[in-house]
C-alpha positions in Angstrom: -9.2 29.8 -17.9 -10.5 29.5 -14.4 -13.9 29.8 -14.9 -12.9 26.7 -17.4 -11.5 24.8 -15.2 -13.9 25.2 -12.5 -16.7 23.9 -14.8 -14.4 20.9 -16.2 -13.8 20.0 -12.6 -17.8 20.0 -12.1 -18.3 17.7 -15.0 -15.7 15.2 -13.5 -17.3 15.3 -9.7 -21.1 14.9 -11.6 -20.2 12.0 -13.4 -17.8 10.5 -10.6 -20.8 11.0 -8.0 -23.1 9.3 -10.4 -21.0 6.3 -11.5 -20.3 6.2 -7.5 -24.6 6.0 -7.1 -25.2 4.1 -9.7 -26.9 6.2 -11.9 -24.5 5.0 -15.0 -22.1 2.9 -15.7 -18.4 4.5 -15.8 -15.5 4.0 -18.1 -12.4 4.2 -16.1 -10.4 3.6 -19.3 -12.1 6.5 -21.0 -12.0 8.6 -18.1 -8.3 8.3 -17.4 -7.6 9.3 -21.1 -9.4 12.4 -21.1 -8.0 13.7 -17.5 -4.4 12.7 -19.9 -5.6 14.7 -22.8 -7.2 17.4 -20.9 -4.1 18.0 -18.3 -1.5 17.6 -21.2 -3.1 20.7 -22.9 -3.1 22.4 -19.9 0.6 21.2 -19.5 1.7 22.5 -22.9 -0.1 25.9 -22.4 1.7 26.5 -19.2 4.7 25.3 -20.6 5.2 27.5 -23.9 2.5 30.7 -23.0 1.8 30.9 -19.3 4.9 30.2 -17.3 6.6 32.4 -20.4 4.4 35.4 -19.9 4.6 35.0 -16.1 8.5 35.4 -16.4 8.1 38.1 -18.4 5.9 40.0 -16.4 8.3 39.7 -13.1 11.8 40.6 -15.6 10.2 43.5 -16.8 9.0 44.3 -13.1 12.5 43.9 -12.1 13.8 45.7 -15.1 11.5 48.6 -14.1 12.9 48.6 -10.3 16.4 48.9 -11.5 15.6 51.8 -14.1 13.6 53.3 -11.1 17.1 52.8 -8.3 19.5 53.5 -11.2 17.4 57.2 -12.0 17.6 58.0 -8.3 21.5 57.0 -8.0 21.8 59.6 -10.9 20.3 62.5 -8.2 22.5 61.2 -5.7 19.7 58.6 -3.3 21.5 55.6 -3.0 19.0 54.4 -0.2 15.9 53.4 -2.1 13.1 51.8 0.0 11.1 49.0 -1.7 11.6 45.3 -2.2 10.1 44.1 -5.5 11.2 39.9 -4.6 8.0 39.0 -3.1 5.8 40.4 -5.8 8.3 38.7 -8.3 7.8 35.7 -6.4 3.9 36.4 -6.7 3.9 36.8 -10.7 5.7 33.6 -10.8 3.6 31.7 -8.9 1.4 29.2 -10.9 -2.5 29.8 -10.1 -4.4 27.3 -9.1 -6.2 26.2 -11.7 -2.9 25.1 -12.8 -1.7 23.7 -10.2 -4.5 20.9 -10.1 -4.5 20.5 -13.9 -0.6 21.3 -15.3 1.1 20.1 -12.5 -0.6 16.9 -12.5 0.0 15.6 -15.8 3.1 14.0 -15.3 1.7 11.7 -12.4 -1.4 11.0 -14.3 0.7 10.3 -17.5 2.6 7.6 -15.7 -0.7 6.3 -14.1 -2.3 5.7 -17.7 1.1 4.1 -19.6 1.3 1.5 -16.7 -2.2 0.5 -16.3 -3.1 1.0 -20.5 0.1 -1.4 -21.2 1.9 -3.2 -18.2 -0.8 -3.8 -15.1 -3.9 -3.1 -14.3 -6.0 -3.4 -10.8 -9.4 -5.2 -10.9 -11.5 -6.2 -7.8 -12.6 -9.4 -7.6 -16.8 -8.0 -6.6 -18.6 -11.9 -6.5 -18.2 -15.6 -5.8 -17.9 -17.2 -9.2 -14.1 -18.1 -9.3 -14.3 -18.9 -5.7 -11.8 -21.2 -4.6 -8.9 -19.6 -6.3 -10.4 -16.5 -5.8 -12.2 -14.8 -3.1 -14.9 -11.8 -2.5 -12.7 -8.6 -2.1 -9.4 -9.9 -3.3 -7.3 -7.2 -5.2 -5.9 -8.4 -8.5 -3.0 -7.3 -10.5 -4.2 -8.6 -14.5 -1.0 -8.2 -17.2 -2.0 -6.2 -20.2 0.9 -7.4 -22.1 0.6 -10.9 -22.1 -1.9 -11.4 -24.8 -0.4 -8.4 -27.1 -0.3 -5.0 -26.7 -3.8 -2.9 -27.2 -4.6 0.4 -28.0 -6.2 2.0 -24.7 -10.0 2.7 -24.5 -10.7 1.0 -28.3 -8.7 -2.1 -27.1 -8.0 -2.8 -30.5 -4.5 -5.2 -30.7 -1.8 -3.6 -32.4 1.5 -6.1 -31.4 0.5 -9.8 -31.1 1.9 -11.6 -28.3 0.8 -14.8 -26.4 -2.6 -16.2 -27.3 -4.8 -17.4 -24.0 -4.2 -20.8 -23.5 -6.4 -23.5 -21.1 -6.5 -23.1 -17.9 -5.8 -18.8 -18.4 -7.3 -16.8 -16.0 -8.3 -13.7 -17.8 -10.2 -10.4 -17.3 -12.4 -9.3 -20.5 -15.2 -6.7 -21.6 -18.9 -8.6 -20.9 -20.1 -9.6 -24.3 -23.7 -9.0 -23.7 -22.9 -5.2 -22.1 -19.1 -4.2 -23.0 -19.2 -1.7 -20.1 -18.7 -4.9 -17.7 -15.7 -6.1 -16.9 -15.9 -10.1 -16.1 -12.7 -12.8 -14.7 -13.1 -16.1 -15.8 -10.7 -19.1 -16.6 -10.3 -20.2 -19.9 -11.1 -24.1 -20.5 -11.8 -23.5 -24.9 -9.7 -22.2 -27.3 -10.8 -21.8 -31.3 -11.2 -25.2 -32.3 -12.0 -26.8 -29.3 -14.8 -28.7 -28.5 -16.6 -28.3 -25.3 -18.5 -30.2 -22.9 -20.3 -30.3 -19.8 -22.3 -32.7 -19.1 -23.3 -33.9 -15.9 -20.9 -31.3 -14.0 -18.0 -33.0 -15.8 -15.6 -30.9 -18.2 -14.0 -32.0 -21.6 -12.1 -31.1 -24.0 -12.7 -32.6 -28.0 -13.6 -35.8 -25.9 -11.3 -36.4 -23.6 -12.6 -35.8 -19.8 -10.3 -33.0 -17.9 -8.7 -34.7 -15.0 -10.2 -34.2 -11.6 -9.3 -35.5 -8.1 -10.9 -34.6 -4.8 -9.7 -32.3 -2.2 -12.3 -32.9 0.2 -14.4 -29.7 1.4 -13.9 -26.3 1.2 -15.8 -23.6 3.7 -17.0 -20.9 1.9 -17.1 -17.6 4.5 -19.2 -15.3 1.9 -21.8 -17.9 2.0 -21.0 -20.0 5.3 -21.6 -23.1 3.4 -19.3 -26.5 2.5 -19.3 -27.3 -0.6 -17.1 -30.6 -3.1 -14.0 -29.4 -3.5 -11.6 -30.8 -6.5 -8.3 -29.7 -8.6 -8.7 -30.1 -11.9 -5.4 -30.3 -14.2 -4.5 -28.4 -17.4 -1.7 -29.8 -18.7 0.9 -29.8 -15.7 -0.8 -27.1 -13.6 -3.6 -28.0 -11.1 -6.8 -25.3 -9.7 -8.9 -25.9 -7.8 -12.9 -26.0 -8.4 -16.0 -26.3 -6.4 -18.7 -28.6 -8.1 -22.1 -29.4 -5.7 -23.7 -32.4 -7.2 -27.1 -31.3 -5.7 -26.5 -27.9 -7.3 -27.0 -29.3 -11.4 -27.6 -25.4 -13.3 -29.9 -25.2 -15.4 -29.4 -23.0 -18.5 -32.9 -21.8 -19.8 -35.0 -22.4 -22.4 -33.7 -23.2 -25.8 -33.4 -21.4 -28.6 -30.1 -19.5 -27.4 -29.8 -15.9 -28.5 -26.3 -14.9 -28.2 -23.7 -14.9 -31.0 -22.8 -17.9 -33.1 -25.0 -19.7 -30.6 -25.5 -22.3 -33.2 -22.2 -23.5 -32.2 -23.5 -25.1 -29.2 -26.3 -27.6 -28.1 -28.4 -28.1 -24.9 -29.5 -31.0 -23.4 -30.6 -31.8 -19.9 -27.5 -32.9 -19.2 -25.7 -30.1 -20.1 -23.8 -28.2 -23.2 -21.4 -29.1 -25.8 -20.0 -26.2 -27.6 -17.4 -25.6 -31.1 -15.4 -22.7 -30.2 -15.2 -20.7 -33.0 -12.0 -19.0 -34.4 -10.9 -15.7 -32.9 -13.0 -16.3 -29.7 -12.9 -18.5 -26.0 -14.7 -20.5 -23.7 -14.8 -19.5 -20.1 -15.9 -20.7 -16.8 -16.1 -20.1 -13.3 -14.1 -22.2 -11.2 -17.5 -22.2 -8.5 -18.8 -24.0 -11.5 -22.3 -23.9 -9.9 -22.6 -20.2 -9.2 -21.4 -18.4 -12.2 -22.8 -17.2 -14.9 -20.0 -18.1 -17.5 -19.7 -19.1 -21.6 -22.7 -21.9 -20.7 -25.0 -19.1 -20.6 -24.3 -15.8 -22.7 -21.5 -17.8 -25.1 -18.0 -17.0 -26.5 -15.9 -14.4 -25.4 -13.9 -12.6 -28.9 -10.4 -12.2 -28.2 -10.9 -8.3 -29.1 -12.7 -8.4 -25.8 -9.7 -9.4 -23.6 -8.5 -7.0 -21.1 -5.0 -9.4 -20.1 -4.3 -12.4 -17.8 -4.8 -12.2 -14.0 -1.9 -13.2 -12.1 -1.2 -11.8 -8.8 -3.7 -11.0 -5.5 -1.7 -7.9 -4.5 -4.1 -7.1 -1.2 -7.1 -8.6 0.9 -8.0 -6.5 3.6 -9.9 -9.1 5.5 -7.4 -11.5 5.3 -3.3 -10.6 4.5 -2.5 -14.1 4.2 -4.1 -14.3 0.4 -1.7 -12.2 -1.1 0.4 -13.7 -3.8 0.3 -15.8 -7.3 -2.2 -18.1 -8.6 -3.3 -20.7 -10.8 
């Protein structure tokens, strides 16, 4: 079993040097599963065979000793040299290859219920939802709040709140699963879409806006428009450049269900379809958002981003947002 172990633990360094590298893509999901499965096996077999044989192995040793002292009582030595306790203690003592596998189950256990069902970390790794979120903020996304999901499949098994405008949510990349994305949600199924000319609406109706002035971007060192737009009573903020109109490629569109959309030059005007949700960056001229690649399913939602729980370069961004 230690030989087994060893290589098991060579696996995990190989592919957690090459994910590091970038050789591959990982699956943290996936990953933290199998260390679940893998350490709860090694768990049960310590639990019902290897911890039992070990105990037997040091009562039959002490069994032996006091067989040994009560023979030499018989023929009058009552002063027997010989203390078996530390090699009892050494026959109880878990090897190592336990040790790293058995005896950290529990604390991996507790590590996969809470980020598979209740919270999961995410770092936010570019600009696109810059204002309300920055380069190297540390998010806390609720996996609960949509419905609870099976881990790794993601597959929802008890409904619960369905995303909603102005939603900021974390989901799997439709064009390479393997990505995790953070946008906001402005479409839900039924909804139609536009933007045209850097303005938002929704089934016709323009989304309110007011200015806020400028707002400095550090990643970039530039000033860019700064506005809050409104979903129903709750405000976020946005940066919209006038000079910065995207562009969105040539036409025809090849991603799913693309015929729900159309392309002009000043924009796009989309029909959400059922089961699925249209997403933006709030730095609505540097991301690359439902305008380009299309709908995000629902079976692709990881949960709802709620809480920046750290910054490093700056403590003061810590705390809920819009």
């Amino acid at each position: 079993m230690s030989a087994l172990t060893a290589v098991l633990g060579g696996v995990l360094i190989v592919y957690g040097a090459g994910w590091y590298l970038g050789y591959w893509i990982g699956n943290f999901s996936l990953l933290l599963f199998v260390l679940t499965v893998v350490t709860m096996a090694y768990w049960l077999a310590e639990r019902f065979r290897f911890a039992p044989a070990r105990q037997a192995a040091a009562d039959a040793l002490a069994a032996q000793d006091a067989q040994r002292r009560s023979e030499l009582s018989r023929l009058g030595i009552d002063k027997v040299d010989g203390d078996i306790e530390a090699a009892r203690r050494q026959l109880l003592a878990q090897p190592w290859w336990l040790d790293w596998t058995a005896g950290l189950f529990p604390v991996i256990l507790v590590v996969f219920v809470l980020r598979s069902f209740l919270f999961e970390p995410f770092k936010i790794p570019s600009g696109s939802m810059v204002p309300t979120l920055l380069v190297g903020d540390l998010i806390l996304v609720s996996k609960f709040h949509y419905g609870i999901r099976l881990p790794v499949l993601n597959i929802k098994v008890v409904p619960n709140n369905d995303p909603k405008p102005g939603d900021v949510i974390v989901f799997r990349y439709p064009v390479d699963t393997r990505i995790d994305y953070i946008k906001r949600v402005v479409g839900v199924p039924g909804d139609e879409v536009a933007y045209l000319n850097q303005q938002l609406s929704i089934n016709g109706k323009p989304v309110p806006t007011r200015s806020l002035g400028e707002f400095y971007d550090e990643d970039s060192m530039r000033y860019a428009p700064h506005f809050a737009e409104r979903f129903g009573q709750v405000d976020h903020h946005i940066l919209v450049n006038p000079k910065a109109q995207a562009y969105y490629g040539p036409e025809p569109k090849s991603f799913p269900m693309s015929e729900a959309c159309r392309y002009s030059a000043e924009g796009v005007v989309c029909k959400v379809p059922a089961g699925h949700y249209f997403v933006m960056g709030d730095n609505r001229d540097n991301s690359q958002d439902s305008r380009f690649w299309g709908f995000v399913p629902d079976q692709n939602i990881v949960g709802r981003a709620f809480f920046v729980w750290m910054n490093f370069g700056n403590l003061k961004r810590i705390g809920s947002f819009d």
